[in-house]
C-alpha positions in Angstrom: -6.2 102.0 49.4 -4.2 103.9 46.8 -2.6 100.5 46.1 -5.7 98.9 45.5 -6.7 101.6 43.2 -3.8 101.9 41.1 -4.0 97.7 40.6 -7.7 98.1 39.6 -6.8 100.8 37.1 -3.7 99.2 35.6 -6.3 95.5 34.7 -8.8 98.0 33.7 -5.9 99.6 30.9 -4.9 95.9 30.5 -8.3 95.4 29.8 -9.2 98.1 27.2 -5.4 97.2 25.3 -6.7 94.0 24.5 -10.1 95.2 23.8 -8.3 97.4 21.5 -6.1 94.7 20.3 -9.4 92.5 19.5 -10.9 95.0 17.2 -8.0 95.9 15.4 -7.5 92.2 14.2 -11.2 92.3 13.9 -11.0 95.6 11.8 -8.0 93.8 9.4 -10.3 90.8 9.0 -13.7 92.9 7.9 -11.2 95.1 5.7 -9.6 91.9 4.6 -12.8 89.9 3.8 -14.1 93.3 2.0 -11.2 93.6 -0.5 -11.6 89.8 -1.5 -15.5 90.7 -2.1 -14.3 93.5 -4.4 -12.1 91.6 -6.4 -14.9 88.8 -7.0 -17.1 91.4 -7.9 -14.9 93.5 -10.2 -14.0 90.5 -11.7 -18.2 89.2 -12.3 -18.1 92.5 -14.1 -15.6 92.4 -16.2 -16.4 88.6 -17.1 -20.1 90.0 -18.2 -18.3 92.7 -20.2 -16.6 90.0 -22.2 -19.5 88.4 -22.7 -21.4 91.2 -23.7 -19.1 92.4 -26.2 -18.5 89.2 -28.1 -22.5 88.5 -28.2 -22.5 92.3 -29.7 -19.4 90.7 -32.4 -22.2 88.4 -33.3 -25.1 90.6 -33.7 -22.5 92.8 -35.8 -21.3 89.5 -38.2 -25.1 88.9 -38.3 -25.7 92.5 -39.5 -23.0 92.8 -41.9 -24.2 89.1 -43.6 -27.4 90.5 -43.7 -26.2 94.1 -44.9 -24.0 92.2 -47.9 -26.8 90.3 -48.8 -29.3 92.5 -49.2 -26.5 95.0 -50.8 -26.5 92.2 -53.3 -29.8 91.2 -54.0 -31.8 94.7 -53.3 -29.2 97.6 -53.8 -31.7 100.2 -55.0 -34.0 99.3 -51.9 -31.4 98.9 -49.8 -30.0 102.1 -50.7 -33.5 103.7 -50.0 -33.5 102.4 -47.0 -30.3 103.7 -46.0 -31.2 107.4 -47.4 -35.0 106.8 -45.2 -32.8 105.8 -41.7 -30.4 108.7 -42.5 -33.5 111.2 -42.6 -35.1 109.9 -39.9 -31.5 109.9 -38.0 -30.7 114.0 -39.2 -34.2 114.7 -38.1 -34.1 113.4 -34.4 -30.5 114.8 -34.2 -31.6 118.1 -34.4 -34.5 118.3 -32.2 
């Protein structure tokens, strides 16, 4: 009977090593799957930060052509303009 016991509890630690053995390479897989979704997301990210800072280099060009131009053609409005946004800018500054 103690024979019989000790085979039963040696396929029984059998039993839980490969259990163990299955999650661990289960464990790398998830682990490894989750680091390839990170790097495909980190990189989405920094794709749409390229993008968004060359569509802001355009809205700057667009704003200095626009700035020069008026510059040229308005200066004394444009230069009101500029002393009106600086006002308005000093007043919500300090409250």
């Amino acid at each position: 009977m103690a024979q019989s016991t000790s085979t039963t509890n040696q396929r029984t630690s059998g039993e839980y090593a490969r259990t163990a053995d299955e999650l661990s390479e289960k464990a790398a897989n998830l682990a490894e799957k989750t680091g390839e979704h990170i790097e495909r997301v980190v990189q989405n990210v920094a794709d749409q930060g390229r993008q968004a800072t060359e569509q802001v280099q355009v809205v700057a060009d667009n704003f200095k052509t626009a700035l020069d131009k008026s510059v040229k053609d308005q200066p004394l409005t444009t230069l009101a303009v500029a002393a009106g946004l600086g006002f308005v800018i000093g007043a919500l500054w300090k409250s």
